[in-house]
C-alpha angles and dihedrals in degrees: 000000000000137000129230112232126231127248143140091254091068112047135192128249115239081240091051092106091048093053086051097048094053094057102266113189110185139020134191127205108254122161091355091298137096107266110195106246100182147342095231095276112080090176104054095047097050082052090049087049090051107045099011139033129267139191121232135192101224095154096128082076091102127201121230099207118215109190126157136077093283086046083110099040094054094044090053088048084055106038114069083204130095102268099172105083088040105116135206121285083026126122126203129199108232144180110223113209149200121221094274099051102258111133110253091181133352096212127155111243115220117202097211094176141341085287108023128077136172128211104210094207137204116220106303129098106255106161088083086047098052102037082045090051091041094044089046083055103040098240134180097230144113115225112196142127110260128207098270120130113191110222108188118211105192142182138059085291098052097097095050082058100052092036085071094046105052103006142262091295085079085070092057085055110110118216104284096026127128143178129190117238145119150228124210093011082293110139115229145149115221128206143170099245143103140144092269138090089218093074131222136137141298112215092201089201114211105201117060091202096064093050100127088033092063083037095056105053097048091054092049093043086056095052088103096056096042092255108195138185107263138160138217099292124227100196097045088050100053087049086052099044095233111167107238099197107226094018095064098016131075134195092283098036105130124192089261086063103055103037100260089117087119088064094055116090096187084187091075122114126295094232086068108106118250097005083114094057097037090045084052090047089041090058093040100041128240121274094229140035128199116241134161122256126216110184126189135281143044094254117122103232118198113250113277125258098199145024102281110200132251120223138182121189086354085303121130115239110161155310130300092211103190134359127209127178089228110207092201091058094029089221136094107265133180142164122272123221098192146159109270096242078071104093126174126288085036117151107229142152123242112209103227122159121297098014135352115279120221105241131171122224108230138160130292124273117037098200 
C-alpha cells in the first residue's frame, strides 16, 4: 500500500467525502485533481454500467469559462468547428488545435448564454492556451474556472434515475443538450452527456458546498434501479472506441488520425487557429489512421501502461495505444495508431513484454 500526499497542487473534488464514504478504492490524477478509478470490483462495475445505471465523481473535468462580448468570437478562433448555428443550452464536441493541427484537448463546449461558454476539458491544462489565443487577438473577454463540478449518471437506467430526480422533461433532452435548473435549492446544469457509449447524464453542479449533498440524493433516488459507485471505464470505453486525448493520442496526432474527421468544417474561417494546417493534412492525407486491435489468445492481460509497437515483417507500423481483456468479445483489444498502408484484417505482431504477440487490425469500434 501507499498513500497519496497532500498538497495544493492536487485538489479534492466537492464529492471527494462521498467517494470515500462509498468505499473508493483508486484515483488517478486527472486536471490536477484525484479522479475515482475504481471501488474495489472492476468487474461489477463494468457489468452495472452495462445493464444498470452508476454515479461517477468526474469533477476533475474541469470547465475553462469564456464570458464577455467577444466569448463567441474567441471560441470560434479556437474551434476548427462551425460554432455559429450552435444555440444556447447546446454542447458541441470539438478538437481543439495548435497552429499546426495537432489536438491540444477534445472538450464539449457547452454555449451557456449568449456570452458564456464552458469548455468542458480532458486532462490537459487549457485556461494558459485560451487567455494566450484572446489576448494575441485583443478580445473583449474574461478566461477563468468556474465553480462547476460534473457528476456523471451512466447506463441504460440512467434516465429512469434522473427522470425521478428532475422530471420527465430530462427524456426530451438530445445528446449534448443541457438546461439549468436545481433540486433541493442546489444550482446545477444538467446535460445529456458522459464518457460512455451507454448514455446517461452529466449534473454540472454549480456549488462546491453542496457537493455530498448532491451526491447523496442521486445515490438514494437511484436505490430502485441498484445504483452503484462507479468510475470512467476503461474497458467499457475501448469496446466502445471512445478517443482518450493523451492516451491515444501523442505530441503530432491530428483530428484525421483519430476519427474525428466528421468535427472538422475546413470551410471556417481562416482566423481560426490551425484550419490552414488541417485543410493542408486534409489534401495530403494523414499519415495514420486510428483501428482497433484484437491479439491472440484467450489470456486476460492487465491494462497497458505505455504505447507497445506494431510491427509487420519486423517493420514498425505503428502503436497499440491502450489494451483491455473485453468480456463481451472474450479476447485482449486494443486501438491501433497505424500508417495508413495497415487496413483492417491485417496480420500483424504487437511488441508486448517478454516476446511479440500475433494480432489482427480490425474496425472501431469493437461493440
Amino acid at each position: 500500500m501507499f498513500e497519496i500526499t497532500p498538497s495544493a497542487r492536487l485538489r479534492q473534488s466537492p464529492y471527494f467525502d462521498a467517494t470515500v464514504a462509498a468505499g473508493v478504492a483508486g484515483f488517478s490524477a486527472y486536471n490536477r485533481m484525484l479522479l475515482p478509478t475504481h471501488y474495489g470490483n472492476p468487474e461489477g462495475e463494468y457489468r452495472r454500467l452495462i445493464n444498470g445505471v452508476c454515479q461517477w465523481d468526474v469533477a476533475a473535468q474541469r470547465q475553462v469559462q469564456v464570458t464577455g462580448p467577444d466569448a463567441g468570437t474567441l471560441v470560434q478562433i479556437l474551434c476548427p468547428r462551425d460554432m455559429s448555428k450552435c444555440r444556447e443550452g447546446r454542447g458541441r464536441y470539438v478538437a481543439l488545435c495548435d497552429h499546426d493541427g495537432t489536438i491540444l484537448n477534445d472538450p464539449v463546449v457547452q454555449k451557456v448564454d449568449e456570452n458564456r461558454y464552458w469548455f468542458s476539458i480532458a486532462d490537459s491544462d487549457m485556461l494558459f492556451w485560451c487567455r494566450a489565443i484572446a489576448a494575441e487577438r485583443g478580445l473583449a473577454v474574461t478566461i477563468d474556472e468556474p465553480d462547476v463540478s460534473p457528476m456523471a449518471v451512466q447506463g441504460p437506467r440512467a434516465e429512469d434515475v434522473i427522470a425521478s430526480v428532475f422530471g420527465d422533461w430530462v427524456r426530451d433532452l438530445k445528446l449534448f443538450w443541457s438546461r439549468e435548473t436545481d433540486v433541493d435549492g442546489i444550482p446545477l446544469i444538467l446535460a445529456r452527456s458522459g464518457w460512455s457509449k451507454q448514455g446517461g447524464y452529466e449534473l454540472y453542479l454549480m456549488d462546491g458546498a453542496k457537493g455530498t449533498a448532491l451526491w447523496d440524493i442521486v445515490r438514494e433516488a437511484g436505490k430502485p434501479w441498484d445504483i452503484g459507485p462507479g468510475a470512467p471505464n476503461h474497458t467499457e470505453r475501448i469496446e466502445s472506441g471512445l478517443l482518450s486525448w493523451g492516451g491515444d493520442t501523442d505530441d503530432r496526432t491530428n483530428p484525421f488520425e483519430v476519427r474525428m474527421e466528421r468535427y472538422v468544417d475546413l470551410d471556417v474561417s481562416d482566423d481560426v487557429v490551425g484550419i490552414q494546417a488541417l485543410r493542408r493534412i486534409h489534401a495530403e492525407g494523414p499519415a495514420r489512421h486510428q483501428l482497433g486491435v484484437i491479439l491472440e489468445g484467450y489470456d486476460p492481460l492487465p491494462p497497458a501502461t505505455r504505447w507497445h509497437d506494431i510491427l509487420v515483417d519486423g517493420r514498425n507500423v505503428g502503436d497499440m495505444t491502450n489494451r483491455t481483456w473485453s468480456p463481451q468479445l472474450e479476447r485482449n483489444v486494443g486501438f491501433a495508431l497505424v500508417s495508413r498502408s495497415c487496413s483492417t484484417d491485417d496480420g500483424v505482431e504487437v511488441a508486448l513484454e517478454g516476446a511479440p504477440v500475433t494480432a489482427t487490425i480490425t474496425e472501431l469500434p469493437f461493440c
